[in-house]
C-alpha positions in Angstrom: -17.9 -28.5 -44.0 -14.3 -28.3 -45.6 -15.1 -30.0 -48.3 -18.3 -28.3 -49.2 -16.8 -25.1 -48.6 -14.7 -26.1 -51.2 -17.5 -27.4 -53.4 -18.9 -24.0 -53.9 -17.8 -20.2 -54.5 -17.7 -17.4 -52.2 -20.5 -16.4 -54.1 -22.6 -18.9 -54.0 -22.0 -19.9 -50.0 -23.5 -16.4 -49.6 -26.5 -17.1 -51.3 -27.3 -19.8 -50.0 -27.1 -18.6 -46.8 -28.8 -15.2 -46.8 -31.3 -15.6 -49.6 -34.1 -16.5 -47.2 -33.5 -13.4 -45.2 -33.8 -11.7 -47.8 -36.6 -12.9 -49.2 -38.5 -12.7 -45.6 -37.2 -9.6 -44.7 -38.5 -8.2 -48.1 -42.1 -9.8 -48.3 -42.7 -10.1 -44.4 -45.5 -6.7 -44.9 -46.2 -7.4 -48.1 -47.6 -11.5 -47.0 -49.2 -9.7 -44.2 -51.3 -7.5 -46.1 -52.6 -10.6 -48.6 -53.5 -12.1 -46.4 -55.8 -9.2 -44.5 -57.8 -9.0 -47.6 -57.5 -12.6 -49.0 -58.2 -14.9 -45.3 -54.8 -15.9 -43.2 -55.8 -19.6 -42.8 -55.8 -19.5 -46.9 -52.4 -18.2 -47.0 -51.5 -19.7 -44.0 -52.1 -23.3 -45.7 -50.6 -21.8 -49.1 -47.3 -21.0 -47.3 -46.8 -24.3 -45.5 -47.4 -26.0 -48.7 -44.6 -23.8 -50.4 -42.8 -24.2 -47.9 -42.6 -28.1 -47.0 -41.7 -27.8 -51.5 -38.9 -25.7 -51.0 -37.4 -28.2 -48.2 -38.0 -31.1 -50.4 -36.4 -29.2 -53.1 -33.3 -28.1 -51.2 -32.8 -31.4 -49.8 -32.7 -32.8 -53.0 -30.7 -30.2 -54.8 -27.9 -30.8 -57.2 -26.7 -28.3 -57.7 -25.8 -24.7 -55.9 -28.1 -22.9 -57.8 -31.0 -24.9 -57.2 -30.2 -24.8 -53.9 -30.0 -21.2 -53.8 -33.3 -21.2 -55.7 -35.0 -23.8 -52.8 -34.2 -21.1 -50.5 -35.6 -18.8 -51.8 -38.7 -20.6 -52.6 -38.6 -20.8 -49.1 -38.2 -17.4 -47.9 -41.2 -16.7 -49.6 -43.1 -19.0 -47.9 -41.9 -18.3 -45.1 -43.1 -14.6 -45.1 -46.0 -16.2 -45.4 -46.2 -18.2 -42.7 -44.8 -15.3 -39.8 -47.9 -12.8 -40.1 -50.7 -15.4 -41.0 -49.7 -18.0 -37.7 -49.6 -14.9 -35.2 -52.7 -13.1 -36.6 -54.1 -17.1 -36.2 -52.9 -17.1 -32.4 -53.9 -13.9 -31.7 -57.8 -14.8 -32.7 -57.5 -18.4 -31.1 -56.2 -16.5 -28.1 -58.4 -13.2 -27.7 -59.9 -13.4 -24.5 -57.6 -12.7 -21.9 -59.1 -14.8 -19.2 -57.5 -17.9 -21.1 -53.7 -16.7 -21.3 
């Protein structure tokens, strides 16, 4: 970790780490509401494929910025994923005999 702390800025170390919140936290209602009117599973496949990109990107990134980029790539995917997977559950689980 020293040395990769030393790699990068202050800047940059702090988008890297909190651009996926970000990203989430901002398109979380948003992703949940596309995917109401457009079908979950569709999203739900659309975001995992974003998503497994993003993780191929970031593990492969040169550079900070891509990196920072691959996150957030990810995030959005990720806000995605959160409301399409539980709306999924919660119709592959609705009778409550079965919980």
């Amino acid at each position: 970790m020293p040395r990769i702390n030393q790699a990068l800025t202050p800047t940059a170390g702090l988008w890297i780490l909190d651009v996926y919140g970000f990203a989430v936290g901002s398109l979380l209602v948003t992703f949940g509401n596309i995917g109401d009117r457009h079908g979950r599973p569709r999203l739900l496949l659309v975001g995992a494929t974003a998503f497994g990109i993003g993780s191929t990107a970031a593990a492969f990134a040169p550079n900070p910025e891509l990196l920072i980029v691959a996150g957030g790539l990810m995030g959005v995917a990720g806000a995605t994923l959160l409301p399409s997977a539980l709306a999924v559950l919660s119709e592959l689980f609705s009778d409550p005999r079965r919980c």
